[in-house]
Structures are given as C-alpha cells and as structure tokens.
C-alpha positions as CSV (number, residue, x, y, z in Angstrom):
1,X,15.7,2.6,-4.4
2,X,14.5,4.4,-1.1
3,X,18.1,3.8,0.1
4,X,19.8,5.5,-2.9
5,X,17.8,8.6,-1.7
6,X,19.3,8.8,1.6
7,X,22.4,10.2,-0.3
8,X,21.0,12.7,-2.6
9,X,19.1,16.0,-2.1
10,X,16.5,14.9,-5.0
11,X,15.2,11.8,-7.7
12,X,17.0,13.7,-10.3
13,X,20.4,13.7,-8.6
14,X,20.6,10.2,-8.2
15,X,18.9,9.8,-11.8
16,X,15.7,8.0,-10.6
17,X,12.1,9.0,-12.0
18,X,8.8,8.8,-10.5
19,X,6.2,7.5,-12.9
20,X,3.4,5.3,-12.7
21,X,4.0,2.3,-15.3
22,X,1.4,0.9,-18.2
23,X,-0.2,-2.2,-17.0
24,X,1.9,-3.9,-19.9
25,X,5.2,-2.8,-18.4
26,X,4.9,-4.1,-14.7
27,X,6.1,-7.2,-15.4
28,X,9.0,-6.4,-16.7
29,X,10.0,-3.6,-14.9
30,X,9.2,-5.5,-11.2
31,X,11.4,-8.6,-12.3
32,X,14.1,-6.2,-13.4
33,X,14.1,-4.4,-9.7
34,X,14.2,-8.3,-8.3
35,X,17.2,-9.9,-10.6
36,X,18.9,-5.9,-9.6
37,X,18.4,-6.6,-5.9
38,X,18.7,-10.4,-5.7
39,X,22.6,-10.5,-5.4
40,X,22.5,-7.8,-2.8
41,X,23.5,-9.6,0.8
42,X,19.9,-10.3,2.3
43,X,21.1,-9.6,6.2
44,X,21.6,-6.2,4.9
45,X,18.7,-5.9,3.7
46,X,16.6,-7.2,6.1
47,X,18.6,-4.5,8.7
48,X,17.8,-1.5,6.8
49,X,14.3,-2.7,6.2
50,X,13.5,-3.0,10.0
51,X,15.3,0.6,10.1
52,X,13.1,1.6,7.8
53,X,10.5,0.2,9.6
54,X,11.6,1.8,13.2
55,X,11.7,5.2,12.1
56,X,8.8,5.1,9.8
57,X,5.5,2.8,11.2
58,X,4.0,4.4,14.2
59,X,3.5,2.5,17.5
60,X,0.8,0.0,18.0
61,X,-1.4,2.7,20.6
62,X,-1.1,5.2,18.0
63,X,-1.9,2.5,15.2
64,X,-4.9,0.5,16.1
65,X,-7.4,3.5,16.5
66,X,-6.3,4.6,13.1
67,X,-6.8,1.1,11.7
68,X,-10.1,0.8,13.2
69,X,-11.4,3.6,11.7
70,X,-10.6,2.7,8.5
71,X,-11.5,-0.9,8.5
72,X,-15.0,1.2,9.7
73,X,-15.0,3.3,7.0
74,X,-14.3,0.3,4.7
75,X,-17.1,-1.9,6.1
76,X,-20.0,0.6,5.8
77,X,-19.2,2.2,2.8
78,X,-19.3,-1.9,1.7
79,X,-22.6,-2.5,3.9
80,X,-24.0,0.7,1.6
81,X,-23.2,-0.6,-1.6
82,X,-25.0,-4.2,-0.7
83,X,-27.9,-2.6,0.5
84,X,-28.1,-0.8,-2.6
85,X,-27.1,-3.8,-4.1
86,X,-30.4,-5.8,-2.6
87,X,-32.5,-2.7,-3.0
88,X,-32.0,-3.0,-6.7
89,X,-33.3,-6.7,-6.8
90,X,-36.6,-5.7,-5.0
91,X,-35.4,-7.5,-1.8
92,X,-37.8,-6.3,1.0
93,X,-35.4,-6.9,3.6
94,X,-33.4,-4.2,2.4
95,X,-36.2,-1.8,2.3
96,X,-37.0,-2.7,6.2
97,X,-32.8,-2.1,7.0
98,X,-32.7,1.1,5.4
C-alpha cells in the first residue's frame, strides 16, 4: 500500500484508511493483503522493496550507535524490573546489588 501513496497527495485520495484493527480482525485482514499481493510479479517487488529500503534505513555508522542505545535502554530498564523482581522474594543478593 506504501506504493499506491507515491501517486497521491493523501490516504483519502487513493481511498486507503489508517486504523488500528481489533485483535479479532487481523487475521483476516493480513491474509486478505497476502492473497491481494501474491499474484503481483515478486522481482518487482523485491526492487521496490530495496528502494524502499535505500532511501529510507540510515547507513550502518549512523545506525549502530542508535541501536546500541536502545538495546541499553532495553537491558537496564529489564535489569530494573528483575531486581525488583528478586527484591520482592526477599532475595538478599538483590538488596547487596542495589
């Protein structure tokens, strides 16, 4: 659908919607979008994927420090919870960490 977009000025031009989907509906609606795109030629798509892709994903020097931070962020916000985790089951190795 990010294709389609290309040639209009807006969602409501080229009659799409942006919604967010009841749990019950994913299904269906997901294996709708694959039968829809399954006939499409797949060189095609894999082109204007890595196009996508090109224009889009930033290069690896610019990438990997914001990964790391975020895979940082992740992990202690994770160590946090499991020492709060241990502190609530009386562990006194938490107690020492903290």
């Amino acid at each position: 659908m990010s294709a389609v977009l290309l040639f209009f000025e807006d969602p409501q031009t080229a009659n799409l919607k942006n919604c967010a989907l009841p749990d019950g509906e994913l299904n269906g609606s997901v294996d709708a979008l694959a039968r829809r795109i399954a006939p499409f030629d797949h060189e095609a798509i894999a082109v204007f994927k890595n196009l996508i892709d090109l224009v889009s994903m930033l290069p690896d020097e610019k990438m990997h420090p914001i990964w790391d931070a975020f895979t940082a962020t992740v992990l202690r916000l994770v160590y946090r919870r499991w020492l709060r985790f241990r502190e609530g089951c009386g562990s006194p190795v938490a107690s020492k960490i903290a």
